[in-house]
Structures are given as structure tokens and as C-alpha cells.
C-alpha positions in Angstrom: 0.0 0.0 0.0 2.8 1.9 0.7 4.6 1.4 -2.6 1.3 2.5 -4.5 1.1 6.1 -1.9 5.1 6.8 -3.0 4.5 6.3 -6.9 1.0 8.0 -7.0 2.6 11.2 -5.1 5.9 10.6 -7.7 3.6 10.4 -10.7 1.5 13.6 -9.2 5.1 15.2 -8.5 6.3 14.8 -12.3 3.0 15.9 -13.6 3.3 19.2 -11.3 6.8 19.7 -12.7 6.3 18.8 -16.1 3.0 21.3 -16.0 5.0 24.3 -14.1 8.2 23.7 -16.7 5.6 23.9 -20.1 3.8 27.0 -18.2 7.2 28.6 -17.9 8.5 28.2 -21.1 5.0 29.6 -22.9 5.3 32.4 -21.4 9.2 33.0 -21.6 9.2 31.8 -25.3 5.6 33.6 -26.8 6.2 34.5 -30.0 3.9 37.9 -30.6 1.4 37.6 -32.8 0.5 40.6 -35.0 -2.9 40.8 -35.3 -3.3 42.3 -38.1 -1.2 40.2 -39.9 -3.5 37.1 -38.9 -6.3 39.4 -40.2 -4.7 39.7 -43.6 -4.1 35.9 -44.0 -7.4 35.7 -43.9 -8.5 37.3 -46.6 -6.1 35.6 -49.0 -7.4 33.2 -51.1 -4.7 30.5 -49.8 -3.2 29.5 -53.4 0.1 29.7 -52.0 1.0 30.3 -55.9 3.8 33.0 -55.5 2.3 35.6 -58.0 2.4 38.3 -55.9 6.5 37.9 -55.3 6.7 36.5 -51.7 6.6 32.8 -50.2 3.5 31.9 -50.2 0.0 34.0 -48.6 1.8 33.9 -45.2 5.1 35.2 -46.8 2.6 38.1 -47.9 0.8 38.8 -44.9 3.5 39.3 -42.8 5.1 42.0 -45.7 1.8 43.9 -45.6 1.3 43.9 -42.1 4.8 45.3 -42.1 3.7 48.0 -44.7 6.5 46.2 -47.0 3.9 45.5 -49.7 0.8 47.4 -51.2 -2.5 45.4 -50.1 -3.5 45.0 -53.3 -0.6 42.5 -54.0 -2.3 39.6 -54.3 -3.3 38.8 -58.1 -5.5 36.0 -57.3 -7.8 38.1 -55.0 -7.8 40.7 -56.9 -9.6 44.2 -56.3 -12.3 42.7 -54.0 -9.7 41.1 -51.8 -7.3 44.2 -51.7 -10.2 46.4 -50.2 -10.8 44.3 -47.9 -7.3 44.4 -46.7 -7.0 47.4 -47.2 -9.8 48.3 -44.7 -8.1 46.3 -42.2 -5.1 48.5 -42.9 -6.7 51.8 -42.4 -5.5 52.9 -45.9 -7.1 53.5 -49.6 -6.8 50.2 -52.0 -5.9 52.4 -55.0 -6.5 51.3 -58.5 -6.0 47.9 -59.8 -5.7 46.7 -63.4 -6.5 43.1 -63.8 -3.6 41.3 -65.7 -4.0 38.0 -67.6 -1.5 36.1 -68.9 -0.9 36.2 -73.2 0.7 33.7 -75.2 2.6 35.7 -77.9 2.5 33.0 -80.8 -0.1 32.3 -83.7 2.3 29.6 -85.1 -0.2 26.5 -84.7 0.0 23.2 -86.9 -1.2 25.2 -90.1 0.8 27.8 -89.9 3.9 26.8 -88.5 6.5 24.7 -90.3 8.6 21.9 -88.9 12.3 21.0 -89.5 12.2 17.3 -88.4 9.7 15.1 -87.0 10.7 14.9 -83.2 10.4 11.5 -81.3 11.2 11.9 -77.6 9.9 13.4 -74.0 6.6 16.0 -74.7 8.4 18.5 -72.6 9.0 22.0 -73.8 11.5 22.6 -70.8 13.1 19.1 -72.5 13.1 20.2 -76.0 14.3 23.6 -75.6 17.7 21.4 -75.3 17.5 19.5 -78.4 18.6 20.4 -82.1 17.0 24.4 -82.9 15.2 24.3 -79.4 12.5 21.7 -80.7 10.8 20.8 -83.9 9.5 23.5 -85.1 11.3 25.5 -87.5 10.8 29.3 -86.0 13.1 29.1 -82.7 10.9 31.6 -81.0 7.7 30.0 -81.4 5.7 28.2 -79.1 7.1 24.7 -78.3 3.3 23.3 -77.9 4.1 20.1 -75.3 2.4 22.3 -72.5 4.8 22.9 -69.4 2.7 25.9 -68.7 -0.4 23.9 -68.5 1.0 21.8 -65.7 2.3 24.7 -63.9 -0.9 26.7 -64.0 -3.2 26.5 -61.0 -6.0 27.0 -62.1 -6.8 25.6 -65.2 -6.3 28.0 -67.1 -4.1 27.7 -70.0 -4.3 25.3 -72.9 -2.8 23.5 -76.1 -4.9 24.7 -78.8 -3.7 23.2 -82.8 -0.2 22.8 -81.2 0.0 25.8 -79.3 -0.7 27.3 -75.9 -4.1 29.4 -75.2 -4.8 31.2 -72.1 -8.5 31.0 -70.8 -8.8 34.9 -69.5 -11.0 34.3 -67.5 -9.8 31.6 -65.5 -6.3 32.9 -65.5 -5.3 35.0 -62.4 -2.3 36.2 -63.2 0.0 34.4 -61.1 3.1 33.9 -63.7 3.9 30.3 -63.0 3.1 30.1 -66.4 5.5 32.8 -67.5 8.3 31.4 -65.8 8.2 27.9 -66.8 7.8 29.0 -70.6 11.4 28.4 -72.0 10.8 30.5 -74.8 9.8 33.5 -72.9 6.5 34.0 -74.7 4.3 34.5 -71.9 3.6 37.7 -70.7 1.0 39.8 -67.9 -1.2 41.7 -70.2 -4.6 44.2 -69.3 -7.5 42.4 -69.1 -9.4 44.9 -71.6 -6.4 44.8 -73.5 -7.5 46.1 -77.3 -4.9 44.9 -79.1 -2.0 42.3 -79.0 0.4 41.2 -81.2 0.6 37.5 -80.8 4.1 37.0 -82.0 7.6 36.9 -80.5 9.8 36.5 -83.4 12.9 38.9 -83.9 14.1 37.5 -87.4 14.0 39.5 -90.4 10.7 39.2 -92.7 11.8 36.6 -94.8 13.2 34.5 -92.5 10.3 34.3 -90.7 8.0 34.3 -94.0 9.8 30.9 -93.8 9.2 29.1 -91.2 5.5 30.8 -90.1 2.4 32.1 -92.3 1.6 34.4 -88.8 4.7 35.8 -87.9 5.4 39.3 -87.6 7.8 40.8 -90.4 9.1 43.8 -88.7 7.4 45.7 -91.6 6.4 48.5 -89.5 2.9 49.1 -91.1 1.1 49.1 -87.7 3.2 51.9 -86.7 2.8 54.2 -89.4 -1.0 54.3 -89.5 -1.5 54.2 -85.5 -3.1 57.4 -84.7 -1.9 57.6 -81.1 1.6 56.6 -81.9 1.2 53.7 -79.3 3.2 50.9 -81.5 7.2 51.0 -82.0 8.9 48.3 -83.7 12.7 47.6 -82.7 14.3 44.5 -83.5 12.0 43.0 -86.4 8.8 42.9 -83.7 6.1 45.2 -83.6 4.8 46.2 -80.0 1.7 48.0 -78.7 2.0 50.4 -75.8 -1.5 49.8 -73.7 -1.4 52.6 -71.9 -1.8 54.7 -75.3 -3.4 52.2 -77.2 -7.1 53.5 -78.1 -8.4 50.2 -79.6 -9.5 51.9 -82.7 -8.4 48.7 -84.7 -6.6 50.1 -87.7 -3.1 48.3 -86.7 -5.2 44.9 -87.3 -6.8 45.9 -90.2 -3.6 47.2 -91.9 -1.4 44.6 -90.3 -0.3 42.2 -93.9 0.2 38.9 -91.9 -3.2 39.4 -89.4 -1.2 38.9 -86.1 -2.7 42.0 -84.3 -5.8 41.0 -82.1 
């Protein structure tokens, strides 16, 4: 009876201990939570996708809550989600523009030549290492084996006739897409965006009036009947300004290969 008194009081004793010790060490260890910071994770969608630059919606809260980033930072959430961290904040969201992601290539299987027939990994990050950076016989066009449709999040990108598509209206603007794209065709675009030109190509005209029936020939066309001056070409490649870009349409109409949307 005796030994069961000692071991009960020893057990009691080492609970006491073990409860005092954990009790003492919360308190001398607390980590400080900001609340506001907690606040602001939980208004973030929770992706975890890295669009906005930081490690993850935690990596962001913390860097808002630290007024290190804008609260509209988050490109998934959007508008809605930056006022409402915004109010949290006590400061004005500000304007956002809604960016999608744009594929600048119309080179699909009809319009695009091949030099060889290609028998290997459907990889684009793959083929970029093999003989002219793939099959196909412009080296800036769109691979097609769809990389950036396994990176994407959310569904929303797409291999169309042998080249990628982006779903505007799924896409949130995270870049995964962007930076898996080995041929750097990928780029954050306006949403009302009037006019693109879907082609990357810096060859001369008749090189690329070789090897694509929808490449842009550096023929400068576009430029010289855009009213508000908003296209320049440099290096063989036409490119539209957005921020002066009026959408009138006449850079499409007059553009000889049709590669303006």
C-alpha cells in the first residue's frame, strides 16, 4: 500500500513539474502575434502560388502587415480582396488593373512549319535542349508540349492546334506560367487589352516568311498608321504600348500577316 502512496505522489510530483516547466516556457518563449497580420491571411485566397513575389499568402501577410507591400498585391484576390485588406489597414486600396497572362504566338500546326519530326519526351523545358530548341522551324515559337499547362493553377491555359491558349477568364495572373515557358513567350497583359500582337519572333521578314504564315515581319505598317503613336517596332517585332493604345483597330486591319488581335 505503501509502494502505490510513494508512486502516485511521484507520478503527481512529475506531472506538477512537467505542467510548471511547459507553463514557464510559454510564457518566456511567446512568439507575438501581429494581429493584423493574422487578419490579412485571412483574406487571402490561400493559393500559395507566389504571383504576388513573396513565399506563399503567409510570406505576404506578414510583408503587408509590415507595410513592405501594397494590399492589393495579391493577383488572385484581386480588387475585392485588396479592399478588404485594405480596410483592415486603415488605408485606400488604390487602383488595380486586372492582368492575364498572353501567349505571344499564332504559329499552330497550319501555320507553322517543322524541320524534323521529333520523337522523344513531350516536354517543352526538355526540347528547348534539343537540335534548334524543338521541332519546329521558327526558334521563337511556341514549343506546344504544354509545361505551362502543368504549372498553372488554375486551369487556365491550354494547347490549342499545337499551341498554348490562355483562358482569360480563369487565368489570375500568377506567372507560373510565364516562368516555366522556355521560350519566354508568356507575358501579364490588361485584361481589356484592345490589341496584342501574338508574335515573338525577332528575325527579319523573310526568314520568318519561312518558317510561319503568322509571324510578324518587322514591316512596321502598324506603326505608321497608329493614330496615337502607341506601337514601336525595334528588333523586327512590332509592340503595342496599352497605356496609349485607343483600340480603334486600324493596326489589325492594316497589319499584312493578321497577327494584331
Amino acid at each position: 500500500m505503501t509502494g502505490i502512496i510513494i508512486a502516485t505522489v511521484m507520478v503527481g510530483a512529475v506531472g506538477l513539474f512537467v505542467g510548471l516547466f511547459l507553463g514557464v516556457a510559454s510564457i518566456k518563449f511567446k512568439v507575438d502575434v501581429d494581429e493584423k497580420e493574422v487578419a490579412v491571411l485571412g483574406c487571402l485566397p490561400g493559393n500559395n502560388c507566389g504571383g504576388c513575389g513573396f513565399p506563399g499568402c503567409s510570406g505576404l501577410a506578414a510583408a503587408i502587415a509590415k507595410g513592405e507591400a501594397p494590399v492589393n498585391q495579391c493577383p488572385v484576390g484581386g480588387e475585392e480582396v485588396g479592399k478588404q485588406i485594405a480596410a483592415i489597414m486603415g488605408v485606400e486600396a488604390g487602383e488595380s488593373v486586372r492582368q492575364v497572362a498572353f501567349v505571344h504566338c499564332a504559329g499552330d500546326c497550319e501555320k507553322a512549319t517543322e524541320s524534323y519530326d521529333y520523337s522523344g519526351i513531350s516536354d517543352c523545358q526538355m526540347k528547348a535542349f534539343v537540335p534548334a530548341g524543338g521541332p519546329k522551324a521558327c526558334n521563337f515559337g511556341c514549343i506546344g508540349d504544354g509545361s505551362c499547362v502543368k504549372a498553372c493553377p488554375f486551369d487556365a491555359i491550354h494547347i490549342e492546334n499545337g499551341i498554348a491558349v490562355v483562358d482569360k477568364e480563369a487565368c489570375k495572373a500568377c506567372g507560373k506560367c510565364i516562368a516555366i515557358c522556355p521560350k519566354h513567350l508568356i507575358s501579364l497583359v490588361p485584361y481589356d487589352a484592345k490589341h496584342i500582337v501574338q508574335c515573338m519572333s525577332n528575325a527579319k521578314g523573310a526568314e520568318v516568311m519561312k518558317v510561319c504564315k503568322a509571324g510578324c515581319i518587322g514591316c512596321g505598317i502598324c506603326a505608321k498608321n497608329c493614330p496615337s503613336e502607341a506601337i514601336t517596332v525595334e528588333n523586327n517585332l512590332a509592340t503595342i504600348d496599352q497605356t496609349k493604345c485607343t483600340g480603334c483597330g486600324i493596326c489589325a486591319e492594316k497589319c499584312p500577316k493578321k497577327i494584331i488581335m
